[in-house]
C-alpha positions as CSV (number, residue, x, y, z in Angstrom):
1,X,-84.1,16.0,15.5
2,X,-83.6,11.8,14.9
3,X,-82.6,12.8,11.3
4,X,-79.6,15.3,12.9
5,X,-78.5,12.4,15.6
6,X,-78.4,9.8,12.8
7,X,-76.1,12.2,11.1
8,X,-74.3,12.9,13.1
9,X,-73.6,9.6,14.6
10,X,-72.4,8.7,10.8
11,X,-70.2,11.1,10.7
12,X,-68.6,10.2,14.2
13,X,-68.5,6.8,12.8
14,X,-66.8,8.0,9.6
15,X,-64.0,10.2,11.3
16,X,-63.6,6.8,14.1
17,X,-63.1,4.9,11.1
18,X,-60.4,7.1,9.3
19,X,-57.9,7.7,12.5
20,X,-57.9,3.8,13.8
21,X,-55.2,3.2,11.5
22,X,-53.0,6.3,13.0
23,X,-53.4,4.5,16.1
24,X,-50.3,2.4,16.5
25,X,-49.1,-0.7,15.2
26,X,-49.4,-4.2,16.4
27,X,-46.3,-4.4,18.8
28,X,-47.8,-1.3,20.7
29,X,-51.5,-1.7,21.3
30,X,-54.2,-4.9,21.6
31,X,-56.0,-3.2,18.9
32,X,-57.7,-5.6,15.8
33,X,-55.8,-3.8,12.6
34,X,-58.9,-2.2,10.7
35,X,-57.3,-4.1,7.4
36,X,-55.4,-7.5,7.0
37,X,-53.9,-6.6,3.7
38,X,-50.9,-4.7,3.0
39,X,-49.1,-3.7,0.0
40,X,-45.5,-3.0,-0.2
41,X,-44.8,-1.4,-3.4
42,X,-41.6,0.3,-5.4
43,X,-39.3,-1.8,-3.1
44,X,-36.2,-4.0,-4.5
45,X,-37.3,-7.4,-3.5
46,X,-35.0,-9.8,-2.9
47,X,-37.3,-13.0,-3.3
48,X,-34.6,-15.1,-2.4
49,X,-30.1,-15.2,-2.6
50,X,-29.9,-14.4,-6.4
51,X,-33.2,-13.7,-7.8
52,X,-35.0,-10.1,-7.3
53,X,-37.2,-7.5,-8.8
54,X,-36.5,-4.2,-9.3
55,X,-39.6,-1.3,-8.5
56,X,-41.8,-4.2,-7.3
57,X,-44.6,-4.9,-5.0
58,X,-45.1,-7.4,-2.3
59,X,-49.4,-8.2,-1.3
60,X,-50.6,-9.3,1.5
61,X,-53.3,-10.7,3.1
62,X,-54.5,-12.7,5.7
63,X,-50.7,-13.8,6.7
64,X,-49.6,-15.2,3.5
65,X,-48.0,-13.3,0.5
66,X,-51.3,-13.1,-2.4
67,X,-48.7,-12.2,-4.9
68,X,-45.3,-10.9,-5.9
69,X,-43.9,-8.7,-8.6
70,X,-43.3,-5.7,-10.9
71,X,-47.1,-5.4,-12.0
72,X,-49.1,-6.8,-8.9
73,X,-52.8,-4.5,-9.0
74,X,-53.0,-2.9,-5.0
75,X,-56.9,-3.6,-3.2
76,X,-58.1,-0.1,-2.9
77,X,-58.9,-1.8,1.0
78,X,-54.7,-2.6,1.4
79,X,-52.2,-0.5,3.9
80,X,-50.0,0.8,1.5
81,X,-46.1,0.6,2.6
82,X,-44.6,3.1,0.0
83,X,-41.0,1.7,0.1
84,X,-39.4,3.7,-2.6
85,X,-35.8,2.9,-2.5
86,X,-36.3,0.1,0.1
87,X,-35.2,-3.6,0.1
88,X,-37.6,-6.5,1.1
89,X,-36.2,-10.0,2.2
90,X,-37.7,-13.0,3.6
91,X,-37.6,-12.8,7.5
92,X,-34.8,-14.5,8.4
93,X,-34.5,-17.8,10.3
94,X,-32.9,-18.6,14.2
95,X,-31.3,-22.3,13.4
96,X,-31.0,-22.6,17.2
97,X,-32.4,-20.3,20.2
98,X,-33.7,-19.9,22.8
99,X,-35.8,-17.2,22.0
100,X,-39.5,-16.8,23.7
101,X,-38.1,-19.4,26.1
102,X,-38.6,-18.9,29.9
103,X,-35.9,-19.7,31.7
104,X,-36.3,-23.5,34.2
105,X,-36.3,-21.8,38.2
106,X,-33.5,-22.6,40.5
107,X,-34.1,-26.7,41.3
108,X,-34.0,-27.2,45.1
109,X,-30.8,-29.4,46.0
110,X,-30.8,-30.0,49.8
111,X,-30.5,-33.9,49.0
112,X,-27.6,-33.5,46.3
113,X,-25.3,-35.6,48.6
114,X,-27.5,-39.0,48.7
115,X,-28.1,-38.4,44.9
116,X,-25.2,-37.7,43.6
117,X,-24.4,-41.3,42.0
118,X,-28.7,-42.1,41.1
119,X,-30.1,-38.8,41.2
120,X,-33.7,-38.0,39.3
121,X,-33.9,-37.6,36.2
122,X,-34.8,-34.1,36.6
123,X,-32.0,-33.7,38.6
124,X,-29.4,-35.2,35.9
125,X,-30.8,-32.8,33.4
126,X,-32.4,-35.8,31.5
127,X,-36.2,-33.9,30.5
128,X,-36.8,-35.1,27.0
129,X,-40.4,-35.1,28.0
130,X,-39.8,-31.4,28.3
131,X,-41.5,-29.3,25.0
132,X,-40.2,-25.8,24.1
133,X,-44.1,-24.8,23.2
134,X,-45.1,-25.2,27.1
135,X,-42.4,-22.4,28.0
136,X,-43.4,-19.8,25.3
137,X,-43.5,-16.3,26.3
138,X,-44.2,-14.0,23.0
139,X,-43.5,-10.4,25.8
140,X,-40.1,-12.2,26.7
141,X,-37.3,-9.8,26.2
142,X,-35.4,-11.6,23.1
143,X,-38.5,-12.1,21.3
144,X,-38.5,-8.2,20.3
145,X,-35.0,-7.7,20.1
146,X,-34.6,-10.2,17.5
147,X,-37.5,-9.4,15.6
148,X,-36.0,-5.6,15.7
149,X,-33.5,-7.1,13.5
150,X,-35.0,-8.9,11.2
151,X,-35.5,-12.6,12.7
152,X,-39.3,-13.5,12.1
153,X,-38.7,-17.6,13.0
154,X,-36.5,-19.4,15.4
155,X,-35.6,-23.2,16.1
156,X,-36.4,-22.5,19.9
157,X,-35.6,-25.0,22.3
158,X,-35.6,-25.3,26.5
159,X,-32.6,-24.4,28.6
160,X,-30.5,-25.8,30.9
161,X,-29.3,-30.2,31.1
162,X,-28.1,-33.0,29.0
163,X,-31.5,-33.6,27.2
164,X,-33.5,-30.5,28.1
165,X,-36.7,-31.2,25.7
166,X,-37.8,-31.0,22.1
167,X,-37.8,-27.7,20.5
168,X,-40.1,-25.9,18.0
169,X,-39.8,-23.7,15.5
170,X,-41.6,-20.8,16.4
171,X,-42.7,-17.6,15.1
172,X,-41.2,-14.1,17.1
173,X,-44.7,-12.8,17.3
174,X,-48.7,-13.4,18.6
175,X,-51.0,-12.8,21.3
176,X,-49.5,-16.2,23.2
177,X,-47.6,-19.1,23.3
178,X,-49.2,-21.5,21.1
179,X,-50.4,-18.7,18.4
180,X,-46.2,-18.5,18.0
181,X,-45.8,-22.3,17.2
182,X,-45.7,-23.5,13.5
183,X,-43.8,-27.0,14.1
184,X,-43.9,-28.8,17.4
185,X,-41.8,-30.9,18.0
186,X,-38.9,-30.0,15.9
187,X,-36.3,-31.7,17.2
188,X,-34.8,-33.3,20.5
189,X,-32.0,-30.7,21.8
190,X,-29.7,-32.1,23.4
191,X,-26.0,-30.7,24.9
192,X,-22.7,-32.0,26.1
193,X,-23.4,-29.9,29.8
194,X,-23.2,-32.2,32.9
195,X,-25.5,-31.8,36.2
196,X,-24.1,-29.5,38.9
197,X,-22.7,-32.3,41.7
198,X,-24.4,-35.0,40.6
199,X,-23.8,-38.0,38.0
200,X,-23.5,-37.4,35.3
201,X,-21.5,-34.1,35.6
202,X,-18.3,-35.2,33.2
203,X,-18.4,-34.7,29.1
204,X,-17.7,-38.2,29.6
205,X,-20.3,-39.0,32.2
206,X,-22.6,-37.4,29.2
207,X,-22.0,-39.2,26.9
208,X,-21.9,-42.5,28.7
209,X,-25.5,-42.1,29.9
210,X,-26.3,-41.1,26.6
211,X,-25.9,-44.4,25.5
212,X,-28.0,-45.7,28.3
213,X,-30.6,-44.1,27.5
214,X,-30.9,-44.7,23.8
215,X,-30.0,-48.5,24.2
216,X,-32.9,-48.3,27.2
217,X,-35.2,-46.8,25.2
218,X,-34.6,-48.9,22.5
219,X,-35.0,-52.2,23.6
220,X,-38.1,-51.0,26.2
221,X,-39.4,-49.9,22.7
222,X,-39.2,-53.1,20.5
223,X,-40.5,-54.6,24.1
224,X,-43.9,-52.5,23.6
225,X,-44.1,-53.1,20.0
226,X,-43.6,-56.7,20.4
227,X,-46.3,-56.7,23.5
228,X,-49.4,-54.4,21.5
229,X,-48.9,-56.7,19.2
230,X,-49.1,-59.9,20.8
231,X,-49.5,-59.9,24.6
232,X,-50.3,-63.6,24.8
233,X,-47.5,-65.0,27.7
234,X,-45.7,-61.7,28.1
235,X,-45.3,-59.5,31.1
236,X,-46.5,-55.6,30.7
237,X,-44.2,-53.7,29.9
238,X,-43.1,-50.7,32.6
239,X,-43.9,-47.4,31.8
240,X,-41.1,-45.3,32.1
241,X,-42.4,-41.7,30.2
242,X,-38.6,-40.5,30.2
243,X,-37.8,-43.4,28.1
244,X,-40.4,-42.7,26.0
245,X,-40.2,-39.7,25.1
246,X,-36.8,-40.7,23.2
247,X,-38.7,-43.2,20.9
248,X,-39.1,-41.2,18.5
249,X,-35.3,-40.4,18.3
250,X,-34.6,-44.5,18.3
251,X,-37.3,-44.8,15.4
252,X,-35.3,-42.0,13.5
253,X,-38.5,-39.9,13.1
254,X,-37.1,-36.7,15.3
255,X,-33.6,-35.9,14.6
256,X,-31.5,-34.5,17.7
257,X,-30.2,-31.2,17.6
258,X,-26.8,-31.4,19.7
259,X,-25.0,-28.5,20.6
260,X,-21.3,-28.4,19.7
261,X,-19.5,-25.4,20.2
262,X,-15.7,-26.6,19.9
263,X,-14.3,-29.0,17.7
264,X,-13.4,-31.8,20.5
265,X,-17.5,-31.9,21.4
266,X,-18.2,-32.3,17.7
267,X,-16.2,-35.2,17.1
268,X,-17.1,-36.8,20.5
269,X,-20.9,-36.2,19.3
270,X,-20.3,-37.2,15.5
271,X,-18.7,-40.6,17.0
272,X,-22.0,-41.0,19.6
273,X,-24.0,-40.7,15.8
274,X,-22.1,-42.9,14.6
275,X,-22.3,-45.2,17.4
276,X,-26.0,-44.9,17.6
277,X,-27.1,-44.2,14.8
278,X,-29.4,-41.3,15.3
279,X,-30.3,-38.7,13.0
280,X,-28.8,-35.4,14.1
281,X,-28.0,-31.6,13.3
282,X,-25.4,-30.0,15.2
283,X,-26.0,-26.1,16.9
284,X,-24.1,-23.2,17.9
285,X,-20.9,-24.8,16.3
286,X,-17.9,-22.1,17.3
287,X,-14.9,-23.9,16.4
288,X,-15.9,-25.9,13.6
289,X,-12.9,-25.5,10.4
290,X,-11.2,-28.5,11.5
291,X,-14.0,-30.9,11.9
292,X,-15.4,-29.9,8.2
293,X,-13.6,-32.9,6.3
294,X,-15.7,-34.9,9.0
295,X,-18.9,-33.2,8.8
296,X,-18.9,-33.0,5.0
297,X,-18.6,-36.7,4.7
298,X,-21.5,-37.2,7.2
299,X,-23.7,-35.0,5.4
300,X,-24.9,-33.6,9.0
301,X,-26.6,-30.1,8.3
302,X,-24.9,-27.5,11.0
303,X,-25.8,-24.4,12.6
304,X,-22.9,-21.9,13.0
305,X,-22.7,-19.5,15.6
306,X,-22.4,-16.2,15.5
307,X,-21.2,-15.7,19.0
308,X,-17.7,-14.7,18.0
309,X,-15.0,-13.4,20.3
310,X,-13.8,-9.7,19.7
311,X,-11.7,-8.8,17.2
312,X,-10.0,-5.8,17.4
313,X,-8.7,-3.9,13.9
314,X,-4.8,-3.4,14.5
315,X,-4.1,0.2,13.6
316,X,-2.4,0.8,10.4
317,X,1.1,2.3,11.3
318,X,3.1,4.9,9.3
319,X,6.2,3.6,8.0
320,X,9.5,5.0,9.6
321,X,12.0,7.2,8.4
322,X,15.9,6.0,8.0
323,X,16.4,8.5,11.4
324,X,13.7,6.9,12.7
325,X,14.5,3.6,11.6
326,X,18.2,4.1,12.6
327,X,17.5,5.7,16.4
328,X,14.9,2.3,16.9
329,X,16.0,0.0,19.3
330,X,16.3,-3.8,18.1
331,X,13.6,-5.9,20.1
332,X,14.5,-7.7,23.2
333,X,13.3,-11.4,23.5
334,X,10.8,-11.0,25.6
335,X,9.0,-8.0,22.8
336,X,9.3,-11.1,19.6
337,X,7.9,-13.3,22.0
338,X,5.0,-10.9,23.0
339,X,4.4,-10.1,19.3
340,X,4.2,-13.8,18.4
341,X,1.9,-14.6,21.1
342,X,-0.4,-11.6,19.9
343,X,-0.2,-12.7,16.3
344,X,-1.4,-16.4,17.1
345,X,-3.7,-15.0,18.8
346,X,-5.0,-12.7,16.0
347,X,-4.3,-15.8,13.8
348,X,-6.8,-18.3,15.8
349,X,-9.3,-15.2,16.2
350,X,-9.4,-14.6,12.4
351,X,-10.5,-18.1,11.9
352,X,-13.9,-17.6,13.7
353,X,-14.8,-15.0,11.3
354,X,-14.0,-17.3,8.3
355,X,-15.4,-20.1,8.9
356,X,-18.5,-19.6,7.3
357,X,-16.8,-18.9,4.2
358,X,-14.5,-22.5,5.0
359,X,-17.8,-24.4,5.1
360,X,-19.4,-22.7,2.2
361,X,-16.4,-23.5,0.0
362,X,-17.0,-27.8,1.3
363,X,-20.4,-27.5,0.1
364,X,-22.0,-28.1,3.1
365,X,-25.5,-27.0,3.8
366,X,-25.1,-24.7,7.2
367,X,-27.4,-21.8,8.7
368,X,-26.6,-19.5,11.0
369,X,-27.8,-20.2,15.4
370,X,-28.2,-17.3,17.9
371,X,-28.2,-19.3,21.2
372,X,-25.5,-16.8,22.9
373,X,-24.9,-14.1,20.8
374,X,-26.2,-10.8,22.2
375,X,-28.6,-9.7,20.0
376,X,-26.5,-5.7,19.8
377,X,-23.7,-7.7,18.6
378,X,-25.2,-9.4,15.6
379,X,-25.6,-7.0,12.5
380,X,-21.7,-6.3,13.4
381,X,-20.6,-9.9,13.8
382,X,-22.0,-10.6,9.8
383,X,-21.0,-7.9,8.3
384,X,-17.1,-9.3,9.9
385,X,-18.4,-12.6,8.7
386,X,-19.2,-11.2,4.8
387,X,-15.1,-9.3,5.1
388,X,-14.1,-12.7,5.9
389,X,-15.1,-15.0,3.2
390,X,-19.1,-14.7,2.6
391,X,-21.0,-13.2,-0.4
392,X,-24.4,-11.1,1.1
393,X,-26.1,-14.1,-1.0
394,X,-24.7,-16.1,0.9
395,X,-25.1,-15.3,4.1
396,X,-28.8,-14.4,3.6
397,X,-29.1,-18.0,2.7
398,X,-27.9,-18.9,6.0
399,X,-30.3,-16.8,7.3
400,X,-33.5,-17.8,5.1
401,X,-33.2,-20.6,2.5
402,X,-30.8,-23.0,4.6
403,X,-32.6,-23.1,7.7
404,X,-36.0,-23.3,6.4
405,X,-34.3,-26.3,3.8
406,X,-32.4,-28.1,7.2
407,X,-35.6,-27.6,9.7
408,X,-38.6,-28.5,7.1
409,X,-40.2,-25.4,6.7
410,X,-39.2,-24.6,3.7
411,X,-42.6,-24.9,1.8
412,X,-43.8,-22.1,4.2
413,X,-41.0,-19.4,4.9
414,X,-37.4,-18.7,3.7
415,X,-38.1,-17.0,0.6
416,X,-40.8,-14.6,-0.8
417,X,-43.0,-16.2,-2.8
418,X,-47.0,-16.6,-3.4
419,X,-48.3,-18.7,-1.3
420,X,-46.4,-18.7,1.6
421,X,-46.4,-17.1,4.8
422,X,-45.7,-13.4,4.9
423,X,-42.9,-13.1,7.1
424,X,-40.6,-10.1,5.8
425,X,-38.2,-7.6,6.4
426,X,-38.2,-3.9,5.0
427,X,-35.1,-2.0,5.3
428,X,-34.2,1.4,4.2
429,X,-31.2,0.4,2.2
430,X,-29.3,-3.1,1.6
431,X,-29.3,-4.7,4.5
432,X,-26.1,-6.1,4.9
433,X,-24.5,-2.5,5.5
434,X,-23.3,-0.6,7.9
435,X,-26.0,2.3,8.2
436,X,-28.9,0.0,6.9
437,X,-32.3,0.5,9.1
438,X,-34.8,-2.0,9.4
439,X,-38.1,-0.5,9.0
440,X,-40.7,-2.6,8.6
441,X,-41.1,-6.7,10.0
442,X,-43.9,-8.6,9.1
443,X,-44.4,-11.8,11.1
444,X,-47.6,-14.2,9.7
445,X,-49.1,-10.8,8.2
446,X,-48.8,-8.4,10.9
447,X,-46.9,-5.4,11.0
448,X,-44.3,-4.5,13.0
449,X,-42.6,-0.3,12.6
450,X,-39.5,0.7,13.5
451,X,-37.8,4.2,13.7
452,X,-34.6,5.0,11.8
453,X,-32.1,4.7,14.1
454,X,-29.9,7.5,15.0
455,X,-26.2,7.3,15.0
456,X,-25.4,9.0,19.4
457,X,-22.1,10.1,19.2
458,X,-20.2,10.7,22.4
459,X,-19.8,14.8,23.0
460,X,-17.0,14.7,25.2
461,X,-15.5,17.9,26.4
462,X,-18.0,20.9,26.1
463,X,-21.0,22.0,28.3
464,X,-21.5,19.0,30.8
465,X,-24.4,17.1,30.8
466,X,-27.2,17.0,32.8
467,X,-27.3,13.9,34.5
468,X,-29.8,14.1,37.2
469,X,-33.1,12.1,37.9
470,X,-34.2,8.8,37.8
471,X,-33.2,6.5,35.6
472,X,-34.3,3.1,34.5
473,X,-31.8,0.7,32.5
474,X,-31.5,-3.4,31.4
475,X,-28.4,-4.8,30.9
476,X,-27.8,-8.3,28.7
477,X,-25.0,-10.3,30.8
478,X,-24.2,-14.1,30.2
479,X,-26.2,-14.8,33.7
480,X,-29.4,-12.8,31.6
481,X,-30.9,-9.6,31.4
482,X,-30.8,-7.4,34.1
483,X,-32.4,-4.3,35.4
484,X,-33.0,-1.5,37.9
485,X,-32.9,2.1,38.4
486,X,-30.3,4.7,38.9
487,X,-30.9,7.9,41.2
488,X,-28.6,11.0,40.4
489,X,-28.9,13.4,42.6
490,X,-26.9,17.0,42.4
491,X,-24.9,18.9,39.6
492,X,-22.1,18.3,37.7
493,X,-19.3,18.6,39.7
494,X,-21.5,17.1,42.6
495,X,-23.5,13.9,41.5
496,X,-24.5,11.5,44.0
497,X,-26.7,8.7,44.1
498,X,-27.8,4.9,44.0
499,X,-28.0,1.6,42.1
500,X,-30.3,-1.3,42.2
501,X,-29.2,-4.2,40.2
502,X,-31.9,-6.9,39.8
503,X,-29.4,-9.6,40.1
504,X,-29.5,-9.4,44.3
505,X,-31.9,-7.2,45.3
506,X,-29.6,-4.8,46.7
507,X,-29.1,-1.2,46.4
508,X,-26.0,0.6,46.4
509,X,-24.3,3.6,46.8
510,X,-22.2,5.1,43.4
511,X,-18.8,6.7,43.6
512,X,-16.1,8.3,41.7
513,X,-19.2,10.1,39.5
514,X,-17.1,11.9,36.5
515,X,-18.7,13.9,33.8
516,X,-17.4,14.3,30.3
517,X,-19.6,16.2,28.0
518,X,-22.4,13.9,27.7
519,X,-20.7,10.7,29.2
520,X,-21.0,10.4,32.7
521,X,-19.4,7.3,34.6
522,X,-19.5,5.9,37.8
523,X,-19.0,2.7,40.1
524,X,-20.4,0.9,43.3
525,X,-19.4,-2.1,44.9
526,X,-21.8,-5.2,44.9
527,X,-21.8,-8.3,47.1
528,X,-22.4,-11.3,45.0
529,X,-20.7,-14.1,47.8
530,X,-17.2,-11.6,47.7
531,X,-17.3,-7.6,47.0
532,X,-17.2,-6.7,43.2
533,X,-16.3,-3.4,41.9
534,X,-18.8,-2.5,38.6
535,X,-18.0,0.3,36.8
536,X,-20.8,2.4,34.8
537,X,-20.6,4.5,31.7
538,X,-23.4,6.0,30.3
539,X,-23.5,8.2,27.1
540,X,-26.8,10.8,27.6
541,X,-28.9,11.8,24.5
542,X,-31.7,14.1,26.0
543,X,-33.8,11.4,28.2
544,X,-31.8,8.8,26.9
545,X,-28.9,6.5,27.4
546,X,-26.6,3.9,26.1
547,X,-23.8,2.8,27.7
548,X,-21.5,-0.4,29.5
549,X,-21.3,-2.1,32.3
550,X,-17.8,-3.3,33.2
551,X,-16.9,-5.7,35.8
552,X,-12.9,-6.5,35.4
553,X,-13.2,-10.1,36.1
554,X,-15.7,-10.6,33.8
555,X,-15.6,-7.9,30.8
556,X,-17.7,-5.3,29.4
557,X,-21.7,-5.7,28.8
558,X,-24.4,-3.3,27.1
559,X,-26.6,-1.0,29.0
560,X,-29.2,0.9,27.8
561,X,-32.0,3.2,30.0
562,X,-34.2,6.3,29.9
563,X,-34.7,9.3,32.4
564,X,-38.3,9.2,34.0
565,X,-40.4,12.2,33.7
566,X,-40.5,15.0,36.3
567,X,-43.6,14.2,38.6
């Protein structure tokens, strides 16, 4: 009887043992994976812009990459990938986020009007003592939408003020906040952004009490120095832990990372360097093609954005016939001066989306940052970037070598290599096309699995959709991401219902419900200090939904939601 237990405990043991690895990946349960090596094998591996292997094979173990190439020999204990006709590339590299960051709450300001010319530090926006690694959140929302894409590391810094705090470069995975942290501090972030009714709240205010500070905290410095090392006759110093906090910058042992989005702030910041003398990288650079003579003389690394404004394709038109060309009306004034205006427009547009290709052709050394670009907006925005003046070399070393080069890290991440850590992207195809599919991410060794994702296209006309139930969406908007639940109730022909946005707490009533094969649209009216008007419009797949808000004032932003199930 003890004999036929003990067997058959083994054999339970054995069939546990052979289904834990079915049992989900690390993004989806808190369970230890049963191996911590994986093999990726038959892949093209692009170990860095320029240099890859054909049918090769990528190891891993224990976080780092064992080995690399076309005759690595697979542990019989490795997690195979079989990633025949894939591509592998090193996890690519944030320049500048705020990714994993929680957002500073809402400051009380009942005494703003006996502050407003000496307010708090705090108030002013002035928290250099402020670290990026304290505000980690590995569940926040843009930690996994990134990584979905391909981003394994980010340059994360705090929100919000003048001198919000030093960053770190972070990786977009772990079980907390300090397992994501592989450099700390980074850098000093700092911003052009004035307080809200309070001094300084000017660019110029800025920048004038950004020379306080530094001259402060200089000479308060060489005052310390002088008094540890001979105290004999002198006063102790104050302590002032705002000041210190920039000694570092003073010393030139942290660089600053200023945030410089058109090209008046990066010439008022480039002349503060100057002025200063602090060592600096500039972030989320937008307008930057006429400050490169500048910049390239400086030798200041620089993070590009890739928050670009829209740029609609103009349709090609059929030329007209001599009737046609004969019966056409010549253009009044007011037409050639609406068609000029449209094609500076155009013009100006254009030279977002070839400014990468600008500052490759200087020389300069430049990355790529994703402060404000919504993260359904990026694939798109480089593959405009790559029509525009890029090589895909290129622009995946703005994505891996560069960054990991300007930020330090390049002995640990940027390219695939023994050695280093195993942070790495699988896609089915090149990535740097349209209908490419990231797979696969691996972030310090562990796995993270994707689906294919599936081209929804809009049915419209045809049987009407069913639209009704409960639905639960999140919404990316400049003031954050959003959420709440939709109720249909009805049939087509009949819907009515309610909103909840997240924003105010409120609920509200929908109207004008249209159906259109599987799109169905709506709006409601939302108090936020006047009456708004939102419009909705969702395009149904089975249970789920992609869509747009709209609100006129302030332009379109992406939805996305799924039915729940019938209790």
């Amino acid at each position: 009887m003890q004999k036929r237990d003990s067997l058959f405990r083994s054999v339970c043991m054995l069939f546990l043992i052979s289904i834990i690895p079915l049992m989900g990946n690390a993004q989806d349960d808190d369970l230890k994976p049963v191996t911590n090596k994986y093999a990726i094998k038959n892949a093209t591996i692009v170990q860095a812009p320029g240099k890859t292997i054909q049918n090769g094979t990528v190891l891993i173990e224990n976080g780092i990459i064992k080995a690399v190439g076309s005759s690595v020999s697979i542990p019989a204990d490795a997690w195979v990938v079989d990633a025949d006709s894939m591509f592998v590339y090193a996890g690519f590299i944030s320049g500048l986020s705020n990714i994993g960051v929680k957002k500073p709450k809402e400051q009380d300001r009942k005494d703003d009007r006996k502050l407003t010319g000496n307010p708090s530090y705090e108030r002013a926006g002035i928290t250099p003592g402020n670290s990026a690694r304290e505000m980690l959140d590995p569940e926040d929302k843009s930690v996994e939408d990134f990584r979905k894409l391909g981003f394994t590391a980010s340059h994360s810094v705090p929100h919000s003020g003048m001198l919000p705090g030093k960053g770190a470069i972070v990786l977009l995975g772990g079980s907390d906040g300090e397992s994501m942290v592989v450099k700390d501090p980074s850098a000093m972030y700092s911003q052009l952004a004035g307080a809200d009714g309070v001094y300084p709240n000017t660019v110029i205010g800025v920048m004038a009490k950004y020379r306080d500070l530094y001259r402060k905290a200089s000479q308060a410095r060489d005052y310390e120095t002088k008094y540890n090392s001979n105290p004999n006759g002198m006063e102790r110093p104050a302590t002032d832990a705002t000041l210190q906090s920039l000694y570092p910058v003073v010393s030139k042992q942290m660089s600053v990372a200023f945030k410089a989005e058109s090209v008046k702030d990066i010439m008022r910041v480039v002349a503060l360097q100057r002025d200063l003398g602090f060592k600096m990288m500039l972030g989320e650079v937008k307008q930057g093609w006429d400050a490169i003579p500048t910049l390239s003389g400086s030798r200041v690394p620089v993070f590009l954005s890739l928050d670009l404004p829209e740029w609609k394709e103009e349709e090609t038109k059929e030329e007209d016939s001599e009737e046609e060309k004969e019966e056409k009306k010549e253009p009044t004034e007011e037409e050639l001066e609406e068609q000029a205006l449209k094609e500076r427009q155009n013009a100006m547009i254009k030279n977002y989306y070839t400014q990468a290709g600008k500052f490759q052709n200087s020389g300069m050394k430049f990355g790529f940052s994703t402060m404000d670009v919504k993260s359904k907006d990026f694939k798109e925005t480089l593959l405009k970037v790559i029509e525009n003046g890029l090589s895909q070399d290129q622009v995946l070393a703005a994505l891996t070598t560069a960054p990991a080069s300007i930020l330090g890290v390049s002995n640990m991440m940027g390219s695939i290599e023994t050695g280093k850590m195993a942070n790495l992207i699988v896609s089915d195809t090149a990535y740097f096309t349209k209908d490419s599919n990231v797979r696969y991410v691996f972030v310090d060794g562990v796995k993270y699995e994707y689906e294919a994702k599936k081209k929804k296209k809009k049915k419209s006309g045809g049987e009407a959709v069913d639209a009704a139930g409960v639905w639960n969406y999140t919404t990316e908007t400049p003031q954050g991401n959003g959420s709440g639940i939709i109720t249909i109730k009805g049939t087509p022909g009949d819907y009515s219902g309610t909103i909840t946005v997240s924003f105010n707490g409120s609920t509200n009533d929908i109207e004008n419900v249209t159906v259109d094969g599987s799109n169905v649209s709506f709006s409601f009216k939302m108090n936020m200090g006047e009456e708004i008007t939102v419009d909705i419009s969702m395009d149904i797949d089975g249970d789920t939904f992609e869509g747009t808000l709209s609100v006129a004032a302030f332009g379109s932003f992406p939805m996305e939601g799924s039915r729940e199930p019938n209790k």
